[in-house]
Structures are given as structure tokens and as C-alpha cells.
N, CA, C and O atoms as a GROMACS GRO file, in nm:
protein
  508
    1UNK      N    1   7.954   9.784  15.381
    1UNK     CA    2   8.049   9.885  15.340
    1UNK      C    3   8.149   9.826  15.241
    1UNK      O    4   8.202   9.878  15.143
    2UNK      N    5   8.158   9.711  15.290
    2UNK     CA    6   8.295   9.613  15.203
    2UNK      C    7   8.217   9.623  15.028
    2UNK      O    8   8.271   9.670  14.928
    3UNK      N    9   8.128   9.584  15.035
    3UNK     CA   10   8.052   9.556  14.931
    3UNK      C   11   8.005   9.649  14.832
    3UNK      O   12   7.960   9.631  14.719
    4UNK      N   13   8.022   9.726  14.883
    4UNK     CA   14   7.941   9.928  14.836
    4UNK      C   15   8.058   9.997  14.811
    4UNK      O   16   8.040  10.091  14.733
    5UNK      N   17   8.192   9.981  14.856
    5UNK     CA   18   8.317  10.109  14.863
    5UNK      C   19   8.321  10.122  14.769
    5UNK      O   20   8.331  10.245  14.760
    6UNK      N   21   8.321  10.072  14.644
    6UNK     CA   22   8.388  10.106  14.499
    6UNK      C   23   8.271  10.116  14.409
    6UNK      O   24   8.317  10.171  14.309
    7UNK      N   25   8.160  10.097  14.390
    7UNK     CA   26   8.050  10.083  14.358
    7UNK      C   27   8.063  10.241  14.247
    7UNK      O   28   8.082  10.352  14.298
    8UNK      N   29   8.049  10.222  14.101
    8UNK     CA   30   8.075  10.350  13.985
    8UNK      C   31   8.194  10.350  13.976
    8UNK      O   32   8.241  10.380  13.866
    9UNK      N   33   8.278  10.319  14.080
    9UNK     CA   34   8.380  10.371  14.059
    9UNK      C   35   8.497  10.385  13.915
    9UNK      O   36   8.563  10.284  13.889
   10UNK      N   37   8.510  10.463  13.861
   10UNK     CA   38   8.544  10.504  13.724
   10UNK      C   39   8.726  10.473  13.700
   10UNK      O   40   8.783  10.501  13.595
   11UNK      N   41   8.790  10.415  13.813
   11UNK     CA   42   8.928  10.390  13.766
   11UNK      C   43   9.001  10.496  13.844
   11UNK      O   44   9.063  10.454  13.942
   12UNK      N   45   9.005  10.607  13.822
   12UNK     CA   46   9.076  10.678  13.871
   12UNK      C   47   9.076  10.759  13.985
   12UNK      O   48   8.962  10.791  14.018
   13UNK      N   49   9.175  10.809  14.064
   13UNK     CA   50   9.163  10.881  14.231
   13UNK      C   51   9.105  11.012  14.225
   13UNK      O   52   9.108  11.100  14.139
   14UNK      N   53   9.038  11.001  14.368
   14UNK     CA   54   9.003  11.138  14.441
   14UNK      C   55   9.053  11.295  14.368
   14UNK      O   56   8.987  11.396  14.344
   15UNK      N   57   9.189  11.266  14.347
   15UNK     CA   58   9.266  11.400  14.295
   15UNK      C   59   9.280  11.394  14.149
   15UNK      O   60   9.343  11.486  14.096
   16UNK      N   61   9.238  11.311  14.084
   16UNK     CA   62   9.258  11.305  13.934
   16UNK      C   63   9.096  11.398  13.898
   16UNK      O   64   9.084  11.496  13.824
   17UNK      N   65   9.017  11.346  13.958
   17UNK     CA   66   8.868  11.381  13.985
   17UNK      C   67   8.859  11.570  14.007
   17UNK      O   68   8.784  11.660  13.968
   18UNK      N   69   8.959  11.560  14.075
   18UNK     CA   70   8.917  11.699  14.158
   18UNK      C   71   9.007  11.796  14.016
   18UNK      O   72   8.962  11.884  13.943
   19UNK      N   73   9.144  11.735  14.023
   19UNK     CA   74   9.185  11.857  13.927
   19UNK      C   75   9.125  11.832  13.773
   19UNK      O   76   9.168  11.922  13.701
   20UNK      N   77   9.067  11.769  13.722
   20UNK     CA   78   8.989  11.745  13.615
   20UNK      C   79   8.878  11.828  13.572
   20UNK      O   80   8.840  11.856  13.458
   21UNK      N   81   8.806  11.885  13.753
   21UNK     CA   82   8.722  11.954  13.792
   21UNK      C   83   8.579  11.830  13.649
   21UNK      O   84   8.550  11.838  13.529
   22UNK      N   85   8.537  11.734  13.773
   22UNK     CA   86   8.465  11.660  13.724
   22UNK      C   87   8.359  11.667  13.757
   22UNK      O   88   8.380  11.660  13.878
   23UNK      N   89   8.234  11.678  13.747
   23UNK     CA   90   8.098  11.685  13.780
   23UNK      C   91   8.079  11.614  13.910
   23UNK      O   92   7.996  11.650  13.994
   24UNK      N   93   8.188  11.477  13.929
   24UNK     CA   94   8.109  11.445  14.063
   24UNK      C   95   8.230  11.524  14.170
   24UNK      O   96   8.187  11.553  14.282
   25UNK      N   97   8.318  11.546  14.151
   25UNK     CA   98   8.392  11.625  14.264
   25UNK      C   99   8.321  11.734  14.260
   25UNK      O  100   8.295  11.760  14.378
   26UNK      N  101   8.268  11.823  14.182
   26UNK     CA  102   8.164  11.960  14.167
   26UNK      C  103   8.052  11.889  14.265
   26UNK      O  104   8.001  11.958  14.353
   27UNK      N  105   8.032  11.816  14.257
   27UNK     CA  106   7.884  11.783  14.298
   27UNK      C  107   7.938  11.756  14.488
   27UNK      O  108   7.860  11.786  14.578
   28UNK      N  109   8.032  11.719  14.508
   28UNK     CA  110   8.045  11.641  14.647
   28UNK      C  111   8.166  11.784  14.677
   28UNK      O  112   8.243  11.760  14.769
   29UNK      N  113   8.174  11.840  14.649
   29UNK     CA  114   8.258  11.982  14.673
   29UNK      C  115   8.410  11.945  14.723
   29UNK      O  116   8.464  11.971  14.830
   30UNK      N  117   8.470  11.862  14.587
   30UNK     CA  118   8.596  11.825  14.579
   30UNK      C  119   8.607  11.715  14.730
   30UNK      O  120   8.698  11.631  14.732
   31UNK      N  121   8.557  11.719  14.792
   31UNK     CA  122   8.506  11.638  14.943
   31UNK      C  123   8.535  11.441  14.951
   31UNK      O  124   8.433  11.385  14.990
   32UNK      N  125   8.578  11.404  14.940
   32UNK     CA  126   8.575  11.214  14.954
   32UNK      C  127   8.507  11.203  14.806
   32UNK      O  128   8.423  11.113  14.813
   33UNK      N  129   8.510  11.253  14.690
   33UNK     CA  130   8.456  11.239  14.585
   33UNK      C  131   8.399  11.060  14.538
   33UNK      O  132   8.285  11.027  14.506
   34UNK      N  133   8.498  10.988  14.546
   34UNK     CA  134   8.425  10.874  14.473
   34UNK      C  135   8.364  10.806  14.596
   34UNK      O  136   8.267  10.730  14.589
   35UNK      N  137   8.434  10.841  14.715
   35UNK     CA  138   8.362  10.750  14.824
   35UNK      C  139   8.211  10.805  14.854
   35UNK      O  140   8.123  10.722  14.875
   36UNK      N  141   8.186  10.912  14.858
   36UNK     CA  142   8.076  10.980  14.843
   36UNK      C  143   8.004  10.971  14.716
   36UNK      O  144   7.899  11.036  14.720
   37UNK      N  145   8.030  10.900  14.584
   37UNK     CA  146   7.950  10.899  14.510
   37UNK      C  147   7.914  10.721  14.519
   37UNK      O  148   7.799  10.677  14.523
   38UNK      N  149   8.015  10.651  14.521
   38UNK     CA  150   7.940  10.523  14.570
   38UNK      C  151   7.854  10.507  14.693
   38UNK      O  152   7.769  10.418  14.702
   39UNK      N  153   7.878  10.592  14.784
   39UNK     CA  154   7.721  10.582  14.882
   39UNK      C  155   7.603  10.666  14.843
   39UNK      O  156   7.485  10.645  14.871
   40UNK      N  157   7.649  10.752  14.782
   40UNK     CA  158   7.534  10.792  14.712
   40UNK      C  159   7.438  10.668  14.631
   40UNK      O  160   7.340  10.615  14.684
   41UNK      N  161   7.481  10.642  14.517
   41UNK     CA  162   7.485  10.511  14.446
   41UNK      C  163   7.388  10.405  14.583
   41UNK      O  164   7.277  10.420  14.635
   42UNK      N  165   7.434  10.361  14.590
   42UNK     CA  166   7.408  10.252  14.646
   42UNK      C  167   7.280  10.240  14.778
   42UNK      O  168   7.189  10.162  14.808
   43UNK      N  169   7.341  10.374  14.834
   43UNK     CA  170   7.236  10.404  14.970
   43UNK      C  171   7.119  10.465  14.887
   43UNK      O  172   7.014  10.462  14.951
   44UNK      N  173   7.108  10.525  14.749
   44UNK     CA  174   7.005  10.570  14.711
   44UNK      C  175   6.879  10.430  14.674
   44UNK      O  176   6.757  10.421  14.685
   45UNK      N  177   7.007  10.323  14.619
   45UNK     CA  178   6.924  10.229  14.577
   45UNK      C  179   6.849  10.146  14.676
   45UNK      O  180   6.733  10.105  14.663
   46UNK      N  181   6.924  10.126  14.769
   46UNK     CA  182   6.846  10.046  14.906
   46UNK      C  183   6.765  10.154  14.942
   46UNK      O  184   6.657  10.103  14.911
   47UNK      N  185   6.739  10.255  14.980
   47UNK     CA  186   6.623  10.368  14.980
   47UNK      C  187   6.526  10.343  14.903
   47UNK      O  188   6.432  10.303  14.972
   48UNK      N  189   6.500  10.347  14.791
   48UNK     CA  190   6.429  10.376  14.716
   48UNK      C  191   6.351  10.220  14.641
   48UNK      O  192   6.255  10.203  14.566
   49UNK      N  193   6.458  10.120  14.713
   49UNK     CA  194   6.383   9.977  14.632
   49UNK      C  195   6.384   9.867  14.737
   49UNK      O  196   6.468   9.777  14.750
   50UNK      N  197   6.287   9.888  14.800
   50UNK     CA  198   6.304   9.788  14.897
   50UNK      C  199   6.353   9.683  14.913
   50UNK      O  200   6.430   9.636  14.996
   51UNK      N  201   6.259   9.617  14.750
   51UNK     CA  202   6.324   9.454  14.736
   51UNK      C  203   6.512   9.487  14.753
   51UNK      O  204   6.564   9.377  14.772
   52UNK      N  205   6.574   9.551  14.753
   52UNK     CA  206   6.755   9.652  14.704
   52UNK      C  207   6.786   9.621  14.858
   52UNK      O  208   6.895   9.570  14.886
   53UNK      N  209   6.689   9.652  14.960
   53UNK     CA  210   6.708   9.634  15.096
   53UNK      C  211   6.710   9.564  15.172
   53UNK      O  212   6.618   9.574  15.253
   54UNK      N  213   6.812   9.453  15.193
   54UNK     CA  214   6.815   9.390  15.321
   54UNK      C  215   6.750   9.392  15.464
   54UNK      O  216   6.722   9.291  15.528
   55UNK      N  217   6.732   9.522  15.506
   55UNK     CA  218   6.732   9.574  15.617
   55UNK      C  219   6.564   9.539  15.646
   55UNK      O  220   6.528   9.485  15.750
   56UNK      N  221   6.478   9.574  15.545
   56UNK     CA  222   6.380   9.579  15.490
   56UNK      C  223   6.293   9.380  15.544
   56UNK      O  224   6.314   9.283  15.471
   57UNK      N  225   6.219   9.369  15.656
   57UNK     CA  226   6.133   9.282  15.729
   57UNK      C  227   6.230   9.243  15.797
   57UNK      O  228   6.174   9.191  15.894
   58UNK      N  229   6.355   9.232  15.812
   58UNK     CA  230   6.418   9.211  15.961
   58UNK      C  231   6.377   9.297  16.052
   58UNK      O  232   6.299   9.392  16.048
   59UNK      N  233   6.460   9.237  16.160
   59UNK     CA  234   6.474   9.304  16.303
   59UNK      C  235   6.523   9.477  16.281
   59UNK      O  236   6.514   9.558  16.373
   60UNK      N  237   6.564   9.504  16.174
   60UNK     CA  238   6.685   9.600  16.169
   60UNK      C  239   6.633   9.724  16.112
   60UNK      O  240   6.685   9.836  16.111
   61UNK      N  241   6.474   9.669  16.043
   61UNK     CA  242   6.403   9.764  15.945
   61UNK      C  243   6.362   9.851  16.063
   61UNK      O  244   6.371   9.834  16.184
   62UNK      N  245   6.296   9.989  15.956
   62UNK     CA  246   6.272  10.115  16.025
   62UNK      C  247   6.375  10.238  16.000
   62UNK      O  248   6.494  10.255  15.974
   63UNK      N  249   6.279  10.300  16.020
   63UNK     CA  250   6.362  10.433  15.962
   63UNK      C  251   6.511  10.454  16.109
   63UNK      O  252   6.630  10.478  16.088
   64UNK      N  253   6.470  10.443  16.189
   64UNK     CA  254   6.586  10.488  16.328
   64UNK      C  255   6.695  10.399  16.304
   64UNK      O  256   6.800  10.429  16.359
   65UNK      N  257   6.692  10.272  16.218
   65UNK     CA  258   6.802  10.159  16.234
   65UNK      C  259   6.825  10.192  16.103
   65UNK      O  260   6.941  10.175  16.067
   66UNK      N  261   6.746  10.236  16.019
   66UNK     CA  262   6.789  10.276  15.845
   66UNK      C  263   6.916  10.402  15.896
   66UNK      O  264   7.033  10.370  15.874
   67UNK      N  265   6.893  10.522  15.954
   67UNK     CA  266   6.991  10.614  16.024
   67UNK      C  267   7.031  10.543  16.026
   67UNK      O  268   7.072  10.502  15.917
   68UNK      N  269   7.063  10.448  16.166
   68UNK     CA  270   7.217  10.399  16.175
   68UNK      C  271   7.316  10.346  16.114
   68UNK      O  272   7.436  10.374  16.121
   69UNK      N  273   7.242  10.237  16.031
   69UNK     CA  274   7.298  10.177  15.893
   69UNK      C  275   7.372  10.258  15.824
   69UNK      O  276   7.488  10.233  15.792
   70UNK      N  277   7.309  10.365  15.796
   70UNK     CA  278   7.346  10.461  15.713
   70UNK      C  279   7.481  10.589  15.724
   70UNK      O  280   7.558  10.631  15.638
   71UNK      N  281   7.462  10.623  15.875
   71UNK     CA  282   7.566  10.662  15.965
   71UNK      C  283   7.728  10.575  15.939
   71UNK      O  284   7.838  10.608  15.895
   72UNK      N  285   7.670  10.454  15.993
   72UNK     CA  286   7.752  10.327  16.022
   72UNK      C  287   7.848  10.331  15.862
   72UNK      O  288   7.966  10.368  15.866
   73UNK      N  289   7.797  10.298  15.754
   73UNK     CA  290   7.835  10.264  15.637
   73UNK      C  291   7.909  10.366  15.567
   73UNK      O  292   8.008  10.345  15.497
   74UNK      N  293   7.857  10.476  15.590
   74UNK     CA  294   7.936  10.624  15.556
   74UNK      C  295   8.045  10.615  15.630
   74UNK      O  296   8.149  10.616  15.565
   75UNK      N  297   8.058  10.605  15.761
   75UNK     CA  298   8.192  10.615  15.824
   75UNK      C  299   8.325  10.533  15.779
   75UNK      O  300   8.443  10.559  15.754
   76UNK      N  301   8.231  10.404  15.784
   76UNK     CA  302   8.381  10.276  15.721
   76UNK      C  303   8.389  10.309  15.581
   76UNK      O  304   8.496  10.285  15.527
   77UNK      N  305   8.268  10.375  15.490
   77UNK     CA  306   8.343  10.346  15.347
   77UNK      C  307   8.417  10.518  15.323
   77UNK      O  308   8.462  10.539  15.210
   78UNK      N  309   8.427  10.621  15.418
   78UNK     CA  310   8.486  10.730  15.405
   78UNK      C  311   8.580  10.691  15.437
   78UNK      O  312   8.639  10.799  15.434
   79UNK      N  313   8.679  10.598  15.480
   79UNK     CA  314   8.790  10.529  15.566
   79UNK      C  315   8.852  10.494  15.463
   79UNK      O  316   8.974  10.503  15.476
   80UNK      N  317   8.818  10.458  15.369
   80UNK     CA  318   8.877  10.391  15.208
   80UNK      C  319   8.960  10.522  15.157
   80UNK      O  320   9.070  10.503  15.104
   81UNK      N  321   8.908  10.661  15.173
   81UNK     CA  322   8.975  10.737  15.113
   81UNK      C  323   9.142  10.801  15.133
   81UNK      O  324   9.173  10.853  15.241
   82UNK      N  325   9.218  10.794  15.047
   82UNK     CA  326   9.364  10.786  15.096
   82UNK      C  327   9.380  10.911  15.149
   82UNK      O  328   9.472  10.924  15.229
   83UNK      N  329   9.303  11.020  15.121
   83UNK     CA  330   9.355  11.110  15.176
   83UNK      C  331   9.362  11.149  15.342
   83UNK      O  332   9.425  11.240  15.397
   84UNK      N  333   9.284  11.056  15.394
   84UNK     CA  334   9.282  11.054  15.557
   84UNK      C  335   9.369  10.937  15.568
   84UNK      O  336   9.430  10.950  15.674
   85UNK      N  337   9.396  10.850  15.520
   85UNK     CA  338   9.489  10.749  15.583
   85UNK      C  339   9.538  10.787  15.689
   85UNK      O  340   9.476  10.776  15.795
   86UNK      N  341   9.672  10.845  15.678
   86UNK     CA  342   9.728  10.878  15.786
   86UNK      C  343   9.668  10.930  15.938
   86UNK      O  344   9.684  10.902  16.057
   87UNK      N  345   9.610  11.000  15.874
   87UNK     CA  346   9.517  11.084  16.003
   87UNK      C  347   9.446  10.942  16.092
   87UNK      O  348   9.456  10.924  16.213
   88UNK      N  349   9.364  10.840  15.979
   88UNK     CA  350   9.282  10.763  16.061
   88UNK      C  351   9.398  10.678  16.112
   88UNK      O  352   9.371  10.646  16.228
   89UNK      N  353   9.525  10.625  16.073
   89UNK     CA  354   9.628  10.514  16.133
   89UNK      C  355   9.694  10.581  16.271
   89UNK      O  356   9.780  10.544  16.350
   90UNK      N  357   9.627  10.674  16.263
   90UNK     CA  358   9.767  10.753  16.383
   90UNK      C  359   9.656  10.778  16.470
   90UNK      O  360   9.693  10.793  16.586
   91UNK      N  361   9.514  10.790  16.450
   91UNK     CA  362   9.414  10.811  16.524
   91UNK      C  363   9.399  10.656  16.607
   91UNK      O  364   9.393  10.645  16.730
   92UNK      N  365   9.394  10.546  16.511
   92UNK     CA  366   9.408  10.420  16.565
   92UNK      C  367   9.512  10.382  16.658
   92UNK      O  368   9.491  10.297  16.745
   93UNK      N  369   9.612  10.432  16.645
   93UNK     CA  370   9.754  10.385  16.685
   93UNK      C  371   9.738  10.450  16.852
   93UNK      O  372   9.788  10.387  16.945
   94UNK      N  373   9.678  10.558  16.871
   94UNK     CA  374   9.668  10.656  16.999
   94UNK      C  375   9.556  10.589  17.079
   94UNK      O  376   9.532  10.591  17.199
   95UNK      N  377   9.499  10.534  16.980
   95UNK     CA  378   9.340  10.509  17.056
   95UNK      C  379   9.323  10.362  17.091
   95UNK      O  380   9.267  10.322  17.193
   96UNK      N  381   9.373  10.290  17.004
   96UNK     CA  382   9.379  10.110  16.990
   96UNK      C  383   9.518  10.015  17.011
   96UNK      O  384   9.524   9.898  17.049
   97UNK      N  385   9.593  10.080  16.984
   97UNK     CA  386   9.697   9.987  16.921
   97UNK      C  387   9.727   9.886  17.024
   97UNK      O  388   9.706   9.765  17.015
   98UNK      N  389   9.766   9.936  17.104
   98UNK     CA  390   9.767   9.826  17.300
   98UNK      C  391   9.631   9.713  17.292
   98UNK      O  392   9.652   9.611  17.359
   99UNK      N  393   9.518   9.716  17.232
   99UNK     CA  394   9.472   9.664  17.245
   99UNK      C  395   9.483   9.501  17.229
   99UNK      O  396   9.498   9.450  17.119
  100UNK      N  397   9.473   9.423  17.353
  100UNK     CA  398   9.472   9.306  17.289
  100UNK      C  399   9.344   9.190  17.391
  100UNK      O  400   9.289   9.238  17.490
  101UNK      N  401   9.322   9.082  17.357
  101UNK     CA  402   9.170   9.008  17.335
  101UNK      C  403   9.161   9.011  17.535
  101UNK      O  404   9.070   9.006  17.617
  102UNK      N  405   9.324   9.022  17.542
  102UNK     CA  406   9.322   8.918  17.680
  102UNK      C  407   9.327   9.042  17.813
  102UNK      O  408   9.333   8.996  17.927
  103UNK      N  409   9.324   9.183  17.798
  103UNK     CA  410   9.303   9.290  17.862
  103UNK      C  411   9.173   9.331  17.921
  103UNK      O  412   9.101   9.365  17.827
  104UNK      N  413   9.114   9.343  18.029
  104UNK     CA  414   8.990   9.303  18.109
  104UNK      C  415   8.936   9.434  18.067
  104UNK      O  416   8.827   9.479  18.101
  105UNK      N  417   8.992   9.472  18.018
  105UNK     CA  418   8.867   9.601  17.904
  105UNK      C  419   8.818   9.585  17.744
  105UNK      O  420   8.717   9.619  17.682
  106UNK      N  421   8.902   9.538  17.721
  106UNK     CA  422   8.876   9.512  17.548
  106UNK      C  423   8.760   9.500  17.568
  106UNK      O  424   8.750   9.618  17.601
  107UNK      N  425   8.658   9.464  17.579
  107UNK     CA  426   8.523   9.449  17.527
  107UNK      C  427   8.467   9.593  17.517
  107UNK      O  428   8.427   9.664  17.424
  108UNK      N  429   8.480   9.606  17.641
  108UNK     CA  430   8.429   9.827  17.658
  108UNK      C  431   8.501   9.911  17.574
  108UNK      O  432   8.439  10.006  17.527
  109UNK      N  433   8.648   9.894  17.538
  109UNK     CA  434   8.727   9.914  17.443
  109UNK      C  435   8.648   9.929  17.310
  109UNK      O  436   8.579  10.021  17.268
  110UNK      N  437   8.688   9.778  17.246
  110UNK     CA  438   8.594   9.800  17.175
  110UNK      C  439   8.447   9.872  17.149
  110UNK      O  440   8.432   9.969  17.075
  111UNK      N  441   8.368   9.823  17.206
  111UNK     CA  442   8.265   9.890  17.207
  111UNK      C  443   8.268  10.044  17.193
  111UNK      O  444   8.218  10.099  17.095
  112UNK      N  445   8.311  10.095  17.266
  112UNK     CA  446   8.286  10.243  17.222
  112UNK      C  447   8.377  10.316  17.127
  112UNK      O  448   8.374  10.439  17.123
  113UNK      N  449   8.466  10.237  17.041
  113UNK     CA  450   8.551  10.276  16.932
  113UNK      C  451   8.525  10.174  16.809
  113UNK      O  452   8.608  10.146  16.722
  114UNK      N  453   8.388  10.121  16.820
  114UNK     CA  454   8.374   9.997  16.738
  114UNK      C  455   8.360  10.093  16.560
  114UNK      O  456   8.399  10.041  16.456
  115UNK      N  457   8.302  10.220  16.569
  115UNK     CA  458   8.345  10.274  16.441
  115UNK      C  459   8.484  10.272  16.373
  115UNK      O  460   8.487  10.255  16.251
  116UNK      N  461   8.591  10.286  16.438
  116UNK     CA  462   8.713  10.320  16.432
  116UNK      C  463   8.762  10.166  16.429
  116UNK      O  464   8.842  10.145  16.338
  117UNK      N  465   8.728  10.040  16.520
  117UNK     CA  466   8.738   9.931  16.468
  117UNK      C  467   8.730   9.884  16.359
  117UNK      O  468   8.826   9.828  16.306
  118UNK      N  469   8.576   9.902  16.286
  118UNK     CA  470   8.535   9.893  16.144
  118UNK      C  471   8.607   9.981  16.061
  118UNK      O  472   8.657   9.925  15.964
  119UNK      N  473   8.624  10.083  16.068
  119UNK     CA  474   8.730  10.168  15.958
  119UNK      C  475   8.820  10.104  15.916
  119UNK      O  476   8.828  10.064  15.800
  120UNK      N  477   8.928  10.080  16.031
  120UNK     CA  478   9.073   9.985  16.031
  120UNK      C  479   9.002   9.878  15.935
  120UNK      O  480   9.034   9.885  15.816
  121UNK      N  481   8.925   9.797  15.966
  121UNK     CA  482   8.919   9.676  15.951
  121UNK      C  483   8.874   9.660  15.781
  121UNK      O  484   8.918   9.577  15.702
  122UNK      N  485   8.790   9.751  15.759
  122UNK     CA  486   8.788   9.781  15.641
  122UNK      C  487   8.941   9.841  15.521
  122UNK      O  488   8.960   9.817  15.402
  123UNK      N  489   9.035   9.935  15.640
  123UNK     CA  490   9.170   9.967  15.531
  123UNK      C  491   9.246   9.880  15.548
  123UNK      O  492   9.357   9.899  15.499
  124UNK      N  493   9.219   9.718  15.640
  124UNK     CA  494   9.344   9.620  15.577
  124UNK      C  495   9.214   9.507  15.491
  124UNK      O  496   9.252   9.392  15.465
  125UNK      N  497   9.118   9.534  15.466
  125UNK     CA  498   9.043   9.431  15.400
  125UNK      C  499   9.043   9.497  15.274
  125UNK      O  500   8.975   9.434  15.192
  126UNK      N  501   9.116   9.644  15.210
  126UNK     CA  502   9.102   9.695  15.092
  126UNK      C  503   9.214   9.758  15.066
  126UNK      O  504   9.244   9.875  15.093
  127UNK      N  505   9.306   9.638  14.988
  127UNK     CA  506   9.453   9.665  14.930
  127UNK      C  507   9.460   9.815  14.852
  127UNK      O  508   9.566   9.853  14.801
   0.00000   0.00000   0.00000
């Protein structure tokens, strides 16, 4: 996701895009516009070119773990977009924030919010 978030990306924001009324906000229906066009981008290319695919003779290949990948990567790089910030920090803050290594749940914790882990972890790894 780290690697893919910005991928085309043309310089300018979500809302410059939208009121410009630009072909790719037309195309992604004003919706996460550039974050949705770099997974487009990118998830098309690992699709379509194997050698493009990592995933591709590991353990990980297959179409059911290609889904998840795919699931997985959409979620953290939709997390980049400013216009949920808030929503996702306050979602974190209700759901995580107490969390710490030495609490005899954190592991189950984690685990079942490990999307929402990766999101965060992705909006302080992208100034």
C-alpha cells in the first residue's frame, strides 16, 4: 500500500480534481479520486502481468489470497485520503487508543482491528 498510494498521482488534491470536474473524478464518481486511481493503476498492473506480481509462485498466489491482497490494499491506501481523516482518527481513538503491548488482550485486539491498525499506520508513515 505504502508503495502504490501515490502511484499517477498528478500533484494536486481530491477537491481540485473534483471541482475541475476531471475525467478521473468523472470516472471514480468524485469518490477517493486519486486514491482510487492509483489502485486502479497499479492493481491493474499486478493483474494483468504476472512477472508485476509478487504474489505470483508464493505461498500467497491464487485468486482467494489475490481478493485479499486486494481488499487489504484498498483499505490502507483509501486511509491516505484527507477527506476521512478525521472520521478514521476518531474511529481509532474509540477503538485503539488504550491500547498498549503489555495488556493481556492486545494480541486479539489487534487482530481483529488489524485493518484499522494498517490504516493508522499507513497516515503516520505518509506526511
Amino acid at each position: 500500500a505504502a508503495a502504490i498510494h501515490d502511484a499517477g498521482h498528478p500533484g494536486v488534491d481530491n477537491n481540485f480534481m473534483i471541482q475541475q470536474e476531471d475525467d478521473l473524478a468523472r470516472n471514480f464518481n468524485d469518490q477517493h479520486v486519486l486514491e482510487m486511481h492509483s489502485l486502479n493503476l497499479t492493481l491493474r498492473v499486478m493483474h494483468d502481468n504476472p512477472e508485476m506480481n509478487f504474489l505470483e509462485g508464493s505461498h500467497l498466489s491464487g485468486k482467494s489470497n489475490w481478493l485479499m491482497f486486494k481488499s487489504a490494499v484498498t483499505k490502507i491506501v483509501l486511509a491516505t485520503d484527507m477527506g476521512q481523516h478525521f472520521e478514521l482518527v476518531a474511529k481509532f481513538g474509540t477503538t485503539l487508543a488504550d491500547l498498549r503491548p503489555d495488556h493481556e488482550d492486545y494480541e486479539k485486539r489487534v487482530n481483529t482491528h488489524l485493518h484499522l491498525v494498517l490504516q493508522m499506520a499507513m497516515k503516520v508513515a505518509d506526511p
